[in-house]
N, C-alpha and C positions, 0 to 999 in steps of 0.2 A: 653328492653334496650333503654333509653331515647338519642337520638342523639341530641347533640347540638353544633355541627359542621364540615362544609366540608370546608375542606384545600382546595386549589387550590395553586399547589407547583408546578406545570408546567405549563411554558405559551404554549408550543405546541410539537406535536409527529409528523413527517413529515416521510415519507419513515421508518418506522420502529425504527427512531431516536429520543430522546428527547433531545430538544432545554430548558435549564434550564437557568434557570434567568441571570447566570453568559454568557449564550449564548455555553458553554459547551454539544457539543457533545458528548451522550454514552448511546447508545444503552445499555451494557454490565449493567451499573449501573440500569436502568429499569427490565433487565431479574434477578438483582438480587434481587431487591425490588417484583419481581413477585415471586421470587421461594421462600423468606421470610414467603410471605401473607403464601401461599399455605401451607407451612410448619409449621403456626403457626393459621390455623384455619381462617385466615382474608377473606372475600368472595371477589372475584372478578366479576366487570361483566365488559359487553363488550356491549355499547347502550340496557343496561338497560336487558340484557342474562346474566343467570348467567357461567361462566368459570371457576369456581373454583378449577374442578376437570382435566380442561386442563392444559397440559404441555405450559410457560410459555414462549416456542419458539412457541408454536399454537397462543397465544394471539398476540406475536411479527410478524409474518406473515399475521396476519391479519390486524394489524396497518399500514403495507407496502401501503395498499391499499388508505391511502390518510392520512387525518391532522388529528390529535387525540388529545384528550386532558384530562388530567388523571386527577384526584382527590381525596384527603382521606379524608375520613368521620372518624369525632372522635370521641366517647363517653366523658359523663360529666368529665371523667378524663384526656383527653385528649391523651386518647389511639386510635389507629389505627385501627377502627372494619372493615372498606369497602375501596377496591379502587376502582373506578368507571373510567372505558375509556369512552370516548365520542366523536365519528366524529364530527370535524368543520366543517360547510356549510358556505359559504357567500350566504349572501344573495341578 
């Protein structure tokens, strides 16, 4: 499957939260975008681990632990095959 594109549709995940463009917090709206992937085959990882087969409150417990930052990768059609979490470092 040819990937020609990762969304970046969150500027960041702080304390288990996502901070969404509009600056709208909701935890709740992520766990449900998680339980989606899962239910519809989508892989999830977690710094590059695959999670796909965790519960999507495991994933959210883990994000608690600092700034994260989520991304979907789309197929040439612009379907939703991966979501990818990523810890923020400053550097």
């Amino acid at each position: 499957m040819k990937v020609t594109s990762r969304k970046h549709l969150f500027q960041s995940v702080s304390g288990g939260t996502v901070m969404s463009n509009s600056f709208q917090s909701s935890e709740i709206r992520l766990r449900d975008q998680l339980v989606y992937a899962k239910s519809h085959g989508i892989d999830i990882d977690v710094e590059g681990i695959s999670y796909s087969e965790r519960r999507p409150e495991d994933i959210l417990r883990i994000m608690e632990r600092g700034n994260y930052m989520v991304d979907f990768e789309g197929d040439a059609l612009g379907r939703i095959i991966a979501i990818h979490i990523d810890r923020v470092r400053r550097r």
